[in-house]
C-alpha positions as CSV (number, residue, x, y, z in Angstrom):
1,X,0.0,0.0,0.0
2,X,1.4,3.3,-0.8
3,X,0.1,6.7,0.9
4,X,-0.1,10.0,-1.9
5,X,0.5,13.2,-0.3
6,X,-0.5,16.2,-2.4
7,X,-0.4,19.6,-1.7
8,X,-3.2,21.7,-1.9
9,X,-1.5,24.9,-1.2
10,X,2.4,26.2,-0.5
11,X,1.2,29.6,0.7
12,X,2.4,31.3,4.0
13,X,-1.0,33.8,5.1
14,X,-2.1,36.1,2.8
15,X,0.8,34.6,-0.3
16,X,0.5,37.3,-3.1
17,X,1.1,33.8,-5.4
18,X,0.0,30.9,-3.5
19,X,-2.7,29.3,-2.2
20,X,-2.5,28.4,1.6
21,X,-0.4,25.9,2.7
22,X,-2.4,22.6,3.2
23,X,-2.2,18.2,2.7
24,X,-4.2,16.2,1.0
25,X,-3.3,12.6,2.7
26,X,-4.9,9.7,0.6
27,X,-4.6,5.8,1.2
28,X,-6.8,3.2,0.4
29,X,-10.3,4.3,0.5
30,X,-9.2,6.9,3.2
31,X,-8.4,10.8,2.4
32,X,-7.4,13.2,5.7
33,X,-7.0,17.0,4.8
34,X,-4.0,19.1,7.1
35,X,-4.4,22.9,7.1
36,X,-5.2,24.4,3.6
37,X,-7.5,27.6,4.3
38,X,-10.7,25.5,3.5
39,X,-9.0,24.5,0.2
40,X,-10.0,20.8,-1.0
41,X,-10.8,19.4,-3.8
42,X,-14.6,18.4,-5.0
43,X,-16.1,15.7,-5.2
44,X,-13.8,13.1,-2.9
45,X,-15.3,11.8,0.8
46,X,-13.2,13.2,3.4
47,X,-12.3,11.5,6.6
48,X,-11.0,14.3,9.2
49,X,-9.7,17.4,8.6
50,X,-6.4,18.1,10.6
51,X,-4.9,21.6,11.7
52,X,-1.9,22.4,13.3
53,X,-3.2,26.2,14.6
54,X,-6.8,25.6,15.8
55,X,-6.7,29.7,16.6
56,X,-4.7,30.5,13.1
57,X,-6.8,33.5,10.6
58,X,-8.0,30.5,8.4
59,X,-9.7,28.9,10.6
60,X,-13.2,30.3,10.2
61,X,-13.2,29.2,6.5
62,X,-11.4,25.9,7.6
63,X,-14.3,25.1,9.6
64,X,-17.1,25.8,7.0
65,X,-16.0,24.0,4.3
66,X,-14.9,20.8,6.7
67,X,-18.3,21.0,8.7
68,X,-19.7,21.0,4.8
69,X,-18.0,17.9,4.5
70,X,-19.6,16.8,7.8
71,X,-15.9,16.8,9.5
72,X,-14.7,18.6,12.4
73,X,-12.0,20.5,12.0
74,X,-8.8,20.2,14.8
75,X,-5.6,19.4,16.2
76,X,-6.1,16.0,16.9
77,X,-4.9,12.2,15.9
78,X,-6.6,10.2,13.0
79,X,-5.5,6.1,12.8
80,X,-7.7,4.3,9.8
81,X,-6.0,1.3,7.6
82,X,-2.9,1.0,9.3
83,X,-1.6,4.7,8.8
84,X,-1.6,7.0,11.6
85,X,-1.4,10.9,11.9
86,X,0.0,12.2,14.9
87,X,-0.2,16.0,16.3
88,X,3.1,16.4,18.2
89,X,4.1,20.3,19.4
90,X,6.0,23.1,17.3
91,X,7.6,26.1,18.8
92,X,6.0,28.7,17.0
93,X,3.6,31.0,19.0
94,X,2.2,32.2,22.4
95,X,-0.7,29.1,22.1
96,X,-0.1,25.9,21.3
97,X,0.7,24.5,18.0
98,X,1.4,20.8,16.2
99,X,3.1,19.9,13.1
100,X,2.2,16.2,12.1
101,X,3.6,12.8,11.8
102,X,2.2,10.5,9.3
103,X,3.2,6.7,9.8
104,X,3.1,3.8,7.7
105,X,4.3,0.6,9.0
106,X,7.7,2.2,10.2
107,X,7.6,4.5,7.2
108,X,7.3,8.3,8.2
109,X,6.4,12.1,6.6
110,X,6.4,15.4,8.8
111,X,3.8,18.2,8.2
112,X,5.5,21.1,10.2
113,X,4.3,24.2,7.8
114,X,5.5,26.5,10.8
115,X,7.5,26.5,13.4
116,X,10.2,28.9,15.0
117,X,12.7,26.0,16.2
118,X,13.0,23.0,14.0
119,X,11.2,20.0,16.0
120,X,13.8,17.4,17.2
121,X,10.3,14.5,16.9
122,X,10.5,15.2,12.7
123,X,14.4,13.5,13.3
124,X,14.9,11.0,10.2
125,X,12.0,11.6,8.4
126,X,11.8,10.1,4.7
127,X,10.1,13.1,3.5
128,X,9.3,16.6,5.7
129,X,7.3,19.5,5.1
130,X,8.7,22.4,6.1
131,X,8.0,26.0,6.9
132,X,9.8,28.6,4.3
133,X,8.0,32.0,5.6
134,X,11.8,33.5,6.3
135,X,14.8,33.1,3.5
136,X,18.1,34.0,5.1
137,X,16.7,35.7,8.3
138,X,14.4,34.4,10.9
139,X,10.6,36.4,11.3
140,X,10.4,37.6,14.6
141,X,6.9,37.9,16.2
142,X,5.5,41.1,18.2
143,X,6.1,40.6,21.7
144,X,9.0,37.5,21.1
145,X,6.2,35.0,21.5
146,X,8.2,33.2,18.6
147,X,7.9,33.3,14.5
148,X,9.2,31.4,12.0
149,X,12.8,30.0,10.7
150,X,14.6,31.0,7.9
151,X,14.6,28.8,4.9
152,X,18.4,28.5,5.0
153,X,18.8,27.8,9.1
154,X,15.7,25.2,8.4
155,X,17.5,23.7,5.8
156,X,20.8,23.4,7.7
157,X,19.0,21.4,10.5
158,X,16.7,19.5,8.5
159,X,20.4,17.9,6.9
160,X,21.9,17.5,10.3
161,X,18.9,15.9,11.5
162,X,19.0,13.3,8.5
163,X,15.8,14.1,6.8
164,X,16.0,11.8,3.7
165,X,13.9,14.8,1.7
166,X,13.3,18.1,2.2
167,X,10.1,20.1,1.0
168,X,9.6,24.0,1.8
169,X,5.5,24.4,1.5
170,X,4.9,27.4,3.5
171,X,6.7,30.0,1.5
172,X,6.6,33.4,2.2
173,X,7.4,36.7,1.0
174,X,11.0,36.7,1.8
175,X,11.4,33.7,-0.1
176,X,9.0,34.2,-2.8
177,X,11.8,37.3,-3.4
178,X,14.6,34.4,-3.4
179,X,13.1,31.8,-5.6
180,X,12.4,35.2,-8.1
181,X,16.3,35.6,-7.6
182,X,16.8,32.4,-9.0
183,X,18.2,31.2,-5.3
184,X,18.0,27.5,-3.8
185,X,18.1,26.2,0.0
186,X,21.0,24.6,0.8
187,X,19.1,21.8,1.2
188,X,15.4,20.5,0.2
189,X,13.2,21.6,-2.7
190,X,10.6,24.1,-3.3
191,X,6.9,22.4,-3.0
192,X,4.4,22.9,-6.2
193,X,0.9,23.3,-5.7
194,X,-0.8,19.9,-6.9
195,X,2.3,17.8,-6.7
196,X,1.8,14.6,-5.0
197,X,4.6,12.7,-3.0
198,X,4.5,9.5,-2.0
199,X,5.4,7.5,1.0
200,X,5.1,3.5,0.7
């Protein structure tokens, strides 16, 4: 059995390119939704709809279009068909927040689309996720209740903590300014809207 991950969006808030960053996770007969601003695709059954900020901006149209779906929308687990999504803590703001682990018989993806220190839990994943909201400089939230990493210092750890492959799908401004540059992480790949991974 083999699990597709697509993303629905590669957005950070308000992306003057992309939609907003979100995870389509399909497996057989099963389909769970992470973040995506209320983004997801007509048409397909939806089992739960996953968020990693249950008091992020998007969350009001989150929770329409899942309840349309007749989901509820939040930061909890989902286990179905022997793959299991897990919410485990991010440093990122004053109130909590999760990125996700997706496991498949020993086989394991990170969702962590934002997130001020990189999580040690996301350690040796095949395939991660990542926030890209900074490039080369960290963004510092009002107050120093936390923000989010630069692309480069996220790339950096993501090598060192041997993430097999690297997927920036939270981009924002700074790096939307970067990628226009022609400029590359160090490490890890750009995400594309659509594109579907997959972890077997």
């Amino acid at each position: 059995m083999m699990v597709n991950l697509t993303l629905l969006g590669v957005g950070a808030m308000n992306s003057p390119r992309y939609r907003p960053a979100g995870l389509a996770v399909r497996w057989s007969g099963h389909r769970v939704i992470i973040d995506g601003g209320g983004t997801a695709p007509e048409g397909e059954h939806v089992d739960a709809w996953l968020v990693c900020d249950e008091r992020a901006e998007l969350m009001p149209s989150i929770r329409r279009r899942s309840a349309a779906l007749g989901v509820p929308a939040g930061a909890v687990e989902y286990q179905a068909g022997g793959v299991r999504l897990r919410p485990l803590p991010v440093e990122h703001t004053a109130h909590p927040t999760y990125g996700y682990v997706i496991d498949h018989h020993g086989h394991r993806a990170v969702w962590a689309p934002e997130f001020w220190t990189f999580p040690d839990w996301a350690r040796d994943a095949e395939l991660m996720f990542a926030d890209a909201a900074g490039w080369d400089r960290p963004i510092r939230f009002a107050g120093g209740v936390g923000g989010h990493a630069a692309t480069v210092q996220t790339a950096n750890s993501a090598a060192r903590a041997g993430i097999a492959r690297l997927v920036f799908a939270h981009i924002g401004r700074p790096s939307i300014r970067a990628i226009d540059r022609g400029e590359l992480p160090p490490f890890g790949e750009w995400g594309a809207e659509g594109r579907t991974y997959r972890l077997r």
